[in-house]
C-alpha positions as CSV (number, residue, x, y, z in Angstrom):
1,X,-52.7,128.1,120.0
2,X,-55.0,129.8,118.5
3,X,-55.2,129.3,114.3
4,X,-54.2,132.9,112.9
5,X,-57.3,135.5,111.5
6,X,-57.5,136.7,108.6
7,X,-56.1,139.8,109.6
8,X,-53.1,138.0,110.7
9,X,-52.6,136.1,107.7
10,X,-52.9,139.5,105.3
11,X,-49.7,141.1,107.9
12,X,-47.7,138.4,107.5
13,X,-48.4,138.7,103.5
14,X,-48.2,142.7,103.7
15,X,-44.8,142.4,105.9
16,X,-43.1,139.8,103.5
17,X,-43.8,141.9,100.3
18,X,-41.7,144.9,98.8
19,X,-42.5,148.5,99.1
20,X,-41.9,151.1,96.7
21,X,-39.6,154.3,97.7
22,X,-43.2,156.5,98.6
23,X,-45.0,158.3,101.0
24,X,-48.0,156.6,102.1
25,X,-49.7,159.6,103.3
26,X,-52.2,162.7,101.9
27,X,-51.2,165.7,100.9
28,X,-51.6,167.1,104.3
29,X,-49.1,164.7,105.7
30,X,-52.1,162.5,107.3
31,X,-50.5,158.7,107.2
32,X,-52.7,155.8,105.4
33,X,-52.9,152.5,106.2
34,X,-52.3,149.8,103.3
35,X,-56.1,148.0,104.0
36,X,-58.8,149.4,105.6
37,X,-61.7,147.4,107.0
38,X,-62.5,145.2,110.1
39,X,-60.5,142.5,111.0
40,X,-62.7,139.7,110.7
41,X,-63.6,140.9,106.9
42,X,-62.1,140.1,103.8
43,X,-58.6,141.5,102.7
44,X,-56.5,141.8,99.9
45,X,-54.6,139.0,98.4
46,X,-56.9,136.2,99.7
47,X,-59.4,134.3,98.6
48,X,-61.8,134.9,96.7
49,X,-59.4,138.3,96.2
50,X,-62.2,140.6,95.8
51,X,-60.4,143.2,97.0
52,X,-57.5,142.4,94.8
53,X,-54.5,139.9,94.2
54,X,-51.5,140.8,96.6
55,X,-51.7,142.0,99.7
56,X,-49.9,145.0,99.1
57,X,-51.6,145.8,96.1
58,X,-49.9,149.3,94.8
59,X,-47.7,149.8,97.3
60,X,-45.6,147.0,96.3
61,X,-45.7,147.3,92.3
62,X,-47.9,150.2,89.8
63,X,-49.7,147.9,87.4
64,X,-48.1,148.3,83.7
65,X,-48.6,151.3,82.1
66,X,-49.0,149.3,78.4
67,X,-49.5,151.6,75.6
68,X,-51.3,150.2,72.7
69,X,-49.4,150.8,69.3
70,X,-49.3,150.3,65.7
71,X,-49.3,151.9,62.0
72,X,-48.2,152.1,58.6
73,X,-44.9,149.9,58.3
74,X,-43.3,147.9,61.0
75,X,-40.3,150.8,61.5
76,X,-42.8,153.1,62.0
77,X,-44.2,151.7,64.4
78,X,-40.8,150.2,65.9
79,X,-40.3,154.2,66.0
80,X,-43.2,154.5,68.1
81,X,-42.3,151.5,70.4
82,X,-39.5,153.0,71.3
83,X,-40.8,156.9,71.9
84,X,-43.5,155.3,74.3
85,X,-40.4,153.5,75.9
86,X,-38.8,156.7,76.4
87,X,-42.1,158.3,78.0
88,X,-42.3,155.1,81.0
89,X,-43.8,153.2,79.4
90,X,-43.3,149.7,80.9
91,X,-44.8,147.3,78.1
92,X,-45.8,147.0,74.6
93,X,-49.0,146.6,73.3
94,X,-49.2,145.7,69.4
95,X,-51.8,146.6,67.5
96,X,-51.9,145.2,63.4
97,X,-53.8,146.3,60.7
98,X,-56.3,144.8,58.9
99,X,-55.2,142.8,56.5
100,X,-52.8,141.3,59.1
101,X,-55.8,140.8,61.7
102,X,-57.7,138.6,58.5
103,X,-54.7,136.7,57.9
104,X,-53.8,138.5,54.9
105,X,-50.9,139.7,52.7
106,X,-50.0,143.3,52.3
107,X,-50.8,142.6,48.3
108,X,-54.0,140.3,48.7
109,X,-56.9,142.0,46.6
110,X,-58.7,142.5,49.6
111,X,-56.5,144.6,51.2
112,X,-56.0,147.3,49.0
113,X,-56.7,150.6,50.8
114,X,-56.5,149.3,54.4
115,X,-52.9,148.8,54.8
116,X,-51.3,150.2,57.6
117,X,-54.2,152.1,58.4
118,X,-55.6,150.8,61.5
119,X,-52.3,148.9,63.0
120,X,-49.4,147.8,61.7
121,X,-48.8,145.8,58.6
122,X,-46.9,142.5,59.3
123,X,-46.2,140.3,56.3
124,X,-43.3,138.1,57.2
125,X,-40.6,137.6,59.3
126,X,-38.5,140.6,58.1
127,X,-41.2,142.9,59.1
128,X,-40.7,141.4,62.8
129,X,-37.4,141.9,62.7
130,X,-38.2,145.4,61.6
131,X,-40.9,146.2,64.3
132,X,-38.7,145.1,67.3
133,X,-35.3,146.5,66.0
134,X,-33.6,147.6,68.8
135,X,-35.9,146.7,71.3
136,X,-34.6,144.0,74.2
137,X,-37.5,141.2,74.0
138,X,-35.7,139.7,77.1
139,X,-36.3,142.7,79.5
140,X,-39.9,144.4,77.9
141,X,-43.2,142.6,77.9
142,X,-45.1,142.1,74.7
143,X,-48.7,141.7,74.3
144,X,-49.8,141.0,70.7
145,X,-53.6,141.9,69.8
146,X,-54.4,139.2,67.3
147,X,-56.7,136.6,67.4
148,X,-57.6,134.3,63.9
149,X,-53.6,134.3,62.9
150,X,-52.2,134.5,66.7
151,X,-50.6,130.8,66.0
152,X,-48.8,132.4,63.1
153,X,-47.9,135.5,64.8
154,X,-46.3,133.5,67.5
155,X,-44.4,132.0,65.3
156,X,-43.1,134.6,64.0
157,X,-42.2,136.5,67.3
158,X,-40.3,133.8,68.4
159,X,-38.5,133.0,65.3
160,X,-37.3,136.8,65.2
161,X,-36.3,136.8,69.0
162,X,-34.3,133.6,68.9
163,X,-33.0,135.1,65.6
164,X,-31.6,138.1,68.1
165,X,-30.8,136.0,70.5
166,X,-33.0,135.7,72.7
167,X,-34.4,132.1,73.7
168,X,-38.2,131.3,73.9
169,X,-38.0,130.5,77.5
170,X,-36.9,134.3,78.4
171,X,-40.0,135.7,76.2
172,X,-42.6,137.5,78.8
173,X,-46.1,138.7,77.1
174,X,-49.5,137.6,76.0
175,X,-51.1,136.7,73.2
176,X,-54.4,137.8,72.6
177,X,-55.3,134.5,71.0
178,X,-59.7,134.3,72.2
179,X,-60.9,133.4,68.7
180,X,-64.4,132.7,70.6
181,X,-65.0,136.4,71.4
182,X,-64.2,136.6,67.8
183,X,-67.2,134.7,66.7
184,X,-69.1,136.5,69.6
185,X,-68.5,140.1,69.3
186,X,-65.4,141.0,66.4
187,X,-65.9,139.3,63.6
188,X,-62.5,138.7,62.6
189,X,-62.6,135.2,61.9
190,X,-61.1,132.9,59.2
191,X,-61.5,129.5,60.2
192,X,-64.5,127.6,61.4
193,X,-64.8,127.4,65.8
194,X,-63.3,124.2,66.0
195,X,-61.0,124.4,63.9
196,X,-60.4,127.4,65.7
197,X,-60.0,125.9,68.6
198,X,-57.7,123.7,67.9
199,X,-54.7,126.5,67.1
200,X,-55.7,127.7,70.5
201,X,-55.1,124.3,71.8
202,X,-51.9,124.0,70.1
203,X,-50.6,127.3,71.1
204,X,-51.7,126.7,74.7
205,X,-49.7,123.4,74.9
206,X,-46.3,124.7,73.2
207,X,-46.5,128.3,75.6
208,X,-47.0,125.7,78.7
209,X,-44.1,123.0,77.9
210,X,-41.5,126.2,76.4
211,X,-42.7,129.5,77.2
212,X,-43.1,130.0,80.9
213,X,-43.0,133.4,80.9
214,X,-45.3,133.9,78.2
215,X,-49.4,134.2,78.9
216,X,-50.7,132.1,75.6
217,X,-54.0,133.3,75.8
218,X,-55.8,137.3,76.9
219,X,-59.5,136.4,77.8
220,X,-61.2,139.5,76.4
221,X,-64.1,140.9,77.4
222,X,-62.9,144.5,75.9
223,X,-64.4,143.5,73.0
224,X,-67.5,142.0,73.5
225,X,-68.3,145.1,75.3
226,X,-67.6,147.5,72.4
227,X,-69.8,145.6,70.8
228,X,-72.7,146.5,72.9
229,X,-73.2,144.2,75.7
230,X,-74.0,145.3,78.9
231,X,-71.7,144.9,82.4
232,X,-72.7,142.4,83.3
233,X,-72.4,140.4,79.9
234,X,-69.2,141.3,79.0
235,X,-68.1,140.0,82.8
236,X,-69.9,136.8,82.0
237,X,-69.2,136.1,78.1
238,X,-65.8,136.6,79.5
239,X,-65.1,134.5,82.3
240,X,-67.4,131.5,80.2
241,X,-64.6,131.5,77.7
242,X,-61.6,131.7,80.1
243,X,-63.3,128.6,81.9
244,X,-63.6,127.2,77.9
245,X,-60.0,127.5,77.4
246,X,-59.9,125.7,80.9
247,X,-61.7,122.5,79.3
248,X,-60.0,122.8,76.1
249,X,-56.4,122.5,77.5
250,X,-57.7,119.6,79.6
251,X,-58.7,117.7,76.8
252,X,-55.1,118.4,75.6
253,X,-53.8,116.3,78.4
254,X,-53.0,119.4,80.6
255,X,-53.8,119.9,84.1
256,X,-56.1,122.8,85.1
257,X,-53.0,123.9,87.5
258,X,-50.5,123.6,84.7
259,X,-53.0,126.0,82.4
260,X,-55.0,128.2,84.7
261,X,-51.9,130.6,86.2
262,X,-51.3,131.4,82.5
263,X,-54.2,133.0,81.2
264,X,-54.0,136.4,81.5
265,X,-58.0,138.6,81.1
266,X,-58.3,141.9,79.3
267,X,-61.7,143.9,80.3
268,X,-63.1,147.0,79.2
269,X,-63.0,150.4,81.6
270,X,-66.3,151.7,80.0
271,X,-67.7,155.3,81.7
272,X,-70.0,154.0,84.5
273,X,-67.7,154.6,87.1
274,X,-69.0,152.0,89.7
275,X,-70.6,150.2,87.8
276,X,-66.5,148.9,86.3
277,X,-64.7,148.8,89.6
278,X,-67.8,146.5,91.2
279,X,-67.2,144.5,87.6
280,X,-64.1,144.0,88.5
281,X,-64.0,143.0,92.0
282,X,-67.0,140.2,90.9
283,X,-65.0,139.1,88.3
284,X,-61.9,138.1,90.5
285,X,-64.3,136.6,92.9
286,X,-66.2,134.6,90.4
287,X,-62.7,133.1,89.0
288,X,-61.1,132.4,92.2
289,X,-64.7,130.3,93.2
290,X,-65.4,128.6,89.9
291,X,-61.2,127.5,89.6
292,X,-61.1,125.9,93.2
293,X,-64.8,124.6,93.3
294,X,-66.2,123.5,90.0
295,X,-63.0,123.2,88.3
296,X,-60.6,121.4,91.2
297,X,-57.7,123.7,90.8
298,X,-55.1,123.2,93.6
299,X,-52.5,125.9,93.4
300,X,-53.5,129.2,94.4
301,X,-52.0,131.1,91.6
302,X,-55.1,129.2,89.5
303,X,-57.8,130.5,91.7
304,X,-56.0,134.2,90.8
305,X,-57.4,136.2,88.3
306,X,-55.3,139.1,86.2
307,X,-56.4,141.6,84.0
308,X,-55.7,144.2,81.8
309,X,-57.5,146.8,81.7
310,X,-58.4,149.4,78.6
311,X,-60.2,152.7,78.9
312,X,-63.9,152.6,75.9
313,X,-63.1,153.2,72.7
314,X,-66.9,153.4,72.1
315,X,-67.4,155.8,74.9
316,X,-64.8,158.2,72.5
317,X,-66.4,161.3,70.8
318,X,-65.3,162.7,67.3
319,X,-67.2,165.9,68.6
320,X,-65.1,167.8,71.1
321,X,-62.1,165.1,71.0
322,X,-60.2,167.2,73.6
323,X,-63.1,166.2,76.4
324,X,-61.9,162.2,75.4
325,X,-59.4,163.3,77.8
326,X,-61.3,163.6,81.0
327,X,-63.4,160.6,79.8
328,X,-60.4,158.8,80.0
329,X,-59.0,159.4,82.8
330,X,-62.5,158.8,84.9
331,X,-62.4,155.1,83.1
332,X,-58.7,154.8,84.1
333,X,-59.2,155.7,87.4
334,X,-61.8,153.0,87.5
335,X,-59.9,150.1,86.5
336,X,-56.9,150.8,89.2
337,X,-59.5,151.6,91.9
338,X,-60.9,148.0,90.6
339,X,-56.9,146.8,91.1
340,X,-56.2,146.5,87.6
341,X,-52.4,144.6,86.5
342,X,-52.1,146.5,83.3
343,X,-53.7,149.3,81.5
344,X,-53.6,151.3,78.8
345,X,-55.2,154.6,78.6
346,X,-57.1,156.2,74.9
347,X,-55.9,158.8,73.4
348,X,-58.3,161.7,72.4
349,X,-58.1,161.5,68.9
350,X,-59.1,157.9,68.4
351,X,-62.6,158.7,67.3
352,X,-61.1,160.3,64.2
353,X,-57.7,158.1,63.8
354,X,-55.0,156.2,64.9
355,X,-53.5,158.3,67.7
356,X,-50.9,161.4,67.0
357,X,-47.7,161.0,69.0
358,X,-49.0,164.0,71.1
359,X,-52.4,162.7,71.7
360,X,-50.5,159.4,72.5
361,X,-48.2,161.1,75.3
362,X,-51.2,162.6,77.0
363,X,-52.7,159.7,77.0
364,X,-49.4,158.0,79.4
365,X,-49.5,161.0,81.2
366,X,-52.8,160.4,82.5
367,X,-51.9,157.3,83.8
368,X,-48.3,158.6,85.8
369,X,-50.9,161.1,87.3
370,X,-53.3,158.5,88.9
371,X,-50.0,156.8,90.1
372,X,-48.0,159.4,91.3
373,X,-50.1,162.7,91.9
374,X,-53.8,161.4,93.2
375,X,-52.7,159.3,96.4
376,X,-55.7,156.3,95.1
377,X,-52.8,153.8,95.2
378,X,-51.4,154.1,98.6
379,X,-54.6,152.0,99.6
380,X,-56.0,148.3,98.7
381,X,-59.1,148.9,97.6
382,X,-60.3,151.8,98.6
383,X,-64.2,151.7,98.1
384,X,-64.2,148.3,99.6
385,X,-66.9,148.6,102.6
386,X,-68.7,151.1,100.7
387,X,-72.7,149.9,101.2
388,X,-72.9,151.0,97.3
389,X,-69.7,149.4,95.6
390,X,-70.9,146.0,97.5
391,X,-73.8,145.7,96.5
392,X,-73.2,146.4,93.0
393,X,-70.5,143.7,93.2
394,X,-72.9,141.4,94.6
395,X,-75.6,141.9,91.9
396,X,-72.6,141.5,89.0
397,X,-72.0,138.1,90.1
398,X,-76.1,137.3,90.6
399,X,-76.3,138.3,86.6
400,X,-73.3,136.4,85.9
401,X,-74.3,133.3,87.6
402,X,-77.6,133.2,85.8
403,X,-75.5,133.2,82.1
404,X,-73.4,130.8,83.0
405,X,-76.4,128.5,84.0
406,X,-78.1,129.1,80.4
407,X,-74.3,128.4,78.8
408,X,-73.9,125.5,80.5
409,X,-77.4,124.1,79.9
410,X,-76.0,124.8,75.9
411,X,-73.3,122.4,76.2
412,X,-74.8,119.8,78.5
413,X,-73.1,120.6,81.6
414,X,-69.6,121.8,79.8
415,X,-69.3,125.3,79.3
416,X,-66.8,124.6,76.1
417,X,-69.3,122.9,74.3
418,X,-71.8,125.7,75.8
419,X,-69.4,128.8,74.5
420,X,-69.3,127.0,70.6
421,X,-73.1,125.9,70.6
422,X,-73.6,129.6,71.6
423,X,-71.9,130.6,68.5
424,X,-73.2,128.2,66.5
425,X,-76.5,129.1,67.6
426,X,-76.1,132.7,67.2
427,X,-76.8,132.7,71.1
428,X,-74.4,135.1,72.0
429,X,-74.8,137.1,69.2
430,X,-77.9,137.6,69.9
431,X,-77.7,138.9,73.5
432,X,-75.1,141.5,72.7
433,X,-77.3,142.7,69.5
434,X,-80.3,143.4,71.8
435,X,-77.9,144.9,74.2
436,X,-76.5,147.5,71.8
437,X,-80.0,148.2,70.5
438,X,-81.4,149.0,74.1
439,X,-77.9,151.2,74.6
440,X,-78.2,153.1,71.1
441,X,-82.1,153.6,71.6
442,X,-81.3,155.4,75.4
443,X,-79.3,157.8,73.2
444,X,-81.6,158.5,70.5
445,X,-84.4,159.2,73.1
446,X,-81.8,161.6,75.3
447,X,-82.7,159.2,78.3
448,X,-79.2,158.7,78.4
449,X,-76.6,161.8,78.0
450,X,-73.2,162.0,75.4
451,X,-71.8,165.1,75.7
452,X,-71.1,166.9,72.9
453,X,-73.6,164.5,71.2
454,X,-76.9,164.8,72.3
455,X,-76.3,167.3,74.5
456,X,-74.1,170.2,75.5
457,X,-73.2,170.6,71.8
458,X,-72.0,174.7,71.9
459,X,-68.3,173.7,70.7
460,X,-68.5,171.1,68.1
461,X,-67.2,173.7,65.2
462,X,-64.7,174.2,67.1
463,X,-62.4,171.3,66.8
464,X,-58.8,171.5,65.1
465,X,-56.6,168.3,66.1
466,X,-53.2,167.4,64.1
467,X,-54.4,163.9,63.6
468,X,-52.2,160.9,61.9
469,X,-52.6,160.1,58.2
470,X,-52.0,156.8,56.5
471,X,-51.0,157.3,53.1
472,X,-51.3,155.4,49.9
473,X,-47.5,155.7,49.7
474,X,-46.9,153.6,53.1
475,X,-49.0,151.1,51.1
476,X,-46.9,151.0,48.4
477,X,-44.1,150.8,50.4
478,X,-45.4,147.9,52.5
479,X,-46.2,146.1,49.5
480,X,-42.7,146.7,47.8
481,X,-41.3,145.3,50.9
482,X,-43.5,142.0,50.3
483,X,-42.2,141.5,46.9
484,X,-38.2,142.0,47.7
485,X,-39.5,139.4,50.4
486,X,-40.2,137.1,48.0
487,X,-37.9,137.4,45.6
488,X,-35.5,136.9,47.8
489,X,-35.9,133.9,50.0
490,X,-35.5,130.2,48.7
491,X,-38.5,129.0,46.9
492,X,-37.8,125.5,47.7
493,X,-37.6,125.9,51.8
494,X,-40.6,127.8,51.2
495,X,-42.7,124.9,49.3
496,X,-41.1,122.6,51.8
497,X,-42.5,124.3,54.9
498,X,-45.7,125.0,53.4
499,X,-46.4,121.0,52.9
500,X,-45.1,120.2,55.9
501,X,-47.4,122.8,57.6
502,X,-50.3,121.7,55.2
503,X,-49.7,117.7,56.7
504,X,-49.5,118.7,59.9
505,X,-52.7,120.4,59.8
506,X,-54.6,117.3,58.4
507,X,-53.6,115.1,61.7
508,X,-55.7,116.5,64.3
509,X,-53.4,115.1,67.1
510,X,-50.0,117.2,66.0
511,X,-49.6,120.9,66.9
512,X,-48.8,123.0,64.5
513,X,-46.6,125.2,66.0
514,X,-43.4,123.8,65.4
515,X,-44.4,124.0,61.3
516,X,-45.4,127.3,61.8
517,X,-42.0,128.6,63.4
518,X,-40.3,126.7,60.7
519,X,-42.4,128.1,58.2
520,X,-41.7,131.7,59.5
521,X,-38.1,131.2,59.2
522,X,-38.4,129.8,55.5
523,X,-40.3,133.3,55.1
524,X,-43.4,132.5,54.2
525,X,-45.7,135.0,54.6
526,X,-48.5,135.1,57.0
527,X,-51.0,134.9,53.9
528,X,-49.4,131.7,52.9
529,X,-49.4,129.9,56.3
530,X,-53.5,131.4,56.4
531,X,-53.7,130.3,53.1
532,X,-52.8,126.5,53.3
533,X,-54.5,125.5,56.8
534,X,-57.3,127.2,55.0
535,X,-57.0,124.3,52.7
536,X,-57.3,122.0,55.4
537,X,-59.8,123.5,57.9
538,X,-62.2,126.0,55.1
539,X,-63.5,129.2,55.8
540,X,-66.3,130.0,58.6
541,X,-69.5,131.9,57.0
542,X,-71.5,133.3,59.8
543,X,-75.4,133.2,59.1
544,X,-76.6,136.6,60.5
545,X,-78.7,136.9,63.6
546,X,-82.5,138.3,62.3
């Protein structure tokens, strides 16, 4: 007998999988096959999965629709949460504000003026419970952008579900939790990289032995592209950290099959239409080589790379913000023609502030219209075989391959140690600084076309948008909140948990995550928990590339 083709393998996949209640046909009633290609060529759901995860692809499951959310108070956005619940959404996406993102409270001197204003302020447990009220953490999926405090975060998340009722083990998310692309591209650091590194560690370990439903870390590359880097970097500063992470839970003690299936990747869907979708299909390619053949990985799931995908910020326009619309949808359409999980679409305000409720809407809609009105997801990968799209592929992974060999000659053969040299070297920092220098100059010169910037202008005067406001009173409310916080918990569970936390911290061999959900529910704030593993770890001063 014969041992079965490829094509045989993907039917037996395509026939065993769930299809959703559609037709699979055009407009004009002409039927479409799930795959396309010839038999003896790749196909979906198989290694290297180029041309995506699961054999079925869309015709099985729509990625998440994941709408990114967050301002003023915790009930306002809780109000929010629930509106974008309402719409279809499928999955929440958190966004905090500054002072949360740095690790700070509501009332720290350095927060005045920014509270609330670009995400949501979170303080302490009560504002958890406040910003899922109502809101079944069993059932919806919650990703939480934060990357310096995720540890705390966490333990605050879970301390308010289990307070609801609902156990750790039901909790399905991701926590954004790449502190390296922080040092890389963000800047929202608090801690030196090691000592970094080590929360990551210890939030990787506890997700892994009580949270299997939970991702404990996002890979981002959204970021490091925002930043400036090109394509083919942010692929490659991307997947070099997710391999990291890889190391770093294997010096834990965990096996690369135990950690791999868990990390979750979060890319950018920037406005060079081919250019993302052949990002994309490299990237899963890359993963799925490096995980079986470099790093050993056994079960297939490892070898599987996810993503979430979010349209540009960058590529946004405070001139004409209504054309942000059909920038959007372009980049959208990218990243589910590049067989994204998960997306989340811009609104069109976003150049001028956090995003109205209406701007917001559109913004879902966009995303029901590429799923349910456009016919792109009746297919698996539709522009595989194009002579264009695979040769762009192709030359991502050539200019990936060549970083990873200068990252891996920084750490002596490991590309943990490569990824923090980098950073301590201002490596990667440099690289994306000469990238966004190259990108701004192309616009400056008019080599390369923004319109409504440099071009195409008639219109500018014209714009009129309802746009969200932040007040100084949510400030003052946020901050009010703080204080009844305070005055109101048990100062002695508080000092307790703070110690304990603060010993903890000094043995390099204990995770801190238990302290920290203990802390949480003694109410200690999130500036306090910063506050004393400051005390232990000190602050990271970057020295600025020249």
């Amino acid at each position: 007998m014969s041992p079965a083709s490829a094509y045989d393998k993907w039917l037996e996949a395509f026939r065993a999988s769930p299809t959703r209640d559609a037709a699979f046909a055009t407009m004009s009633g002409i039927a479409l096959e799930p795959v396309y290609g010839p038999r003896d060529g790749e196909f979906p759901g198989q290694f290297p999965y180029t041309r995506g995860l699961h054999a079925s692809m869309y015709r099985s499951r729509l990625w998440t629709m994941r709408m990114f959310a967050g301002f003023g108070t915790a009930l306002d956005t809780n109000r929010r949460f629930k509106e974008i619940i309402a719409s279809g959404g499928t999955g929440l996406s958190t966004a905090f504000d500054m002072p949360t993102l740095l690790g700070l409270d509501s009332d720290a001197p350095m927060a005045l003026g920014e509270v609330g204003r670009c995400g949501v302020a979170i303080d302490s447990l009560a504002d958890m419970r406040d910003l899922f009220a109502g809101i079944d953490l069993g059932t919806i999926t919650t990703s939480m952008t934060i990357n310096s405090p995720a540890a705390v975060m966490l333990a605050l998340f879970v301390a308010q579900a289990e307070e609801s009722g609902v156990p750790r083990s039901r909790l399905g998310g991701t926590l954004q939790n790449d502190i390296l692309k922080e040092y890389q591209a963000q800047k929202e650091f608090v801690f030196p990289p090691r000592a970094s590194m080590r929360l990551v560690r210890d939030t990787i370990a506890f997700s892994a032995a009580e949270m299997p439903r939970w991702n404990s870390i996002s890979v981002s590359g959204y970021h490091i592209r925002e930043a400036g880097s090109t394509a083919a970097e942010e692929l490659a500063f991307t997947l070099a950290n997710g391999f990291a992470y890889v190391e770093l839970a294997q010096q834990a003690g965990l096996g690369v099959d135990e950690v791999a299936p868990r990390l979750s990747f979060f890319f950018n869907a920037h406005i060079d239409f081919f250019e993302e979708i052949a990002k994309y299909r490299a990237a899963r390619r890359i993963w799925a080589r490096w995980m079986r053949n470099h790093y050993a990985a056994r079960d297939e799931r490892s070898w599987q790379l996810r993503f979430h995908t979010q349209t540009a910020g960058v590529s946004l326009t405070a001139q004409q913000p209504e054309i942000n619309i059909a920038r959007t949808a372009i980049e959208a359409l990218a990243g589910v023609l590049g067989g994204t999980q998960s997306l989340h679409t811009n609104s069109m305000d976003e150049a001028l502030a956090l995003p109205s409720e209406k701007a917001a809407r559109i913004a879902l809609r966009t995303q029901q219209i590429i799923a349910h009105e456009t016919g792109v997801v009746h297919v698996a990968d539709p522009l595989g075989g194009s002579y264009f799209v695979e040769e762009l592929t192709d030359e991502m992974e050539r200019q990936a391959e060549a970083l990873f060999a200068e990252i891996m000659a920084l750490g002596e053969g490991s590309m943990l140690e490569g990824c923090v040299k980098g950073i301590e070297e201002n490596w990667f920092q440099g690289r994306i600084a000469d990238s966004a220098y190259q990108l701004e100059r192309s616009f400056n010169e008019g080599t390369r076309i923004v319109v409504g910037v440099n071009d195409f202008t008639e219109g500018n005067d014209d714009a009129d948008l309802e746009i969200l406001r932040i007040t100084n009173a949510d400030e003052r409310k946020q901050v009010g909140r703080l204080r009844a916080v305070r005055q109101s918990r048990d100062d002695e569970a508080v000092a307790r948990a703070i110690d304990n936390l603060r010993k903890d911290a000094v043995d390099p061999e204990v995770n801190l995550m238990p302290a920290l959900i203990n802390a949480a529910r003694a109410y200690v704030t999130v500036g306090e928990m910063m506050t004393a593993m400051v005390g232990v770890f000190g602050r990271h001063v970057e020295v600025p590339t020249l």
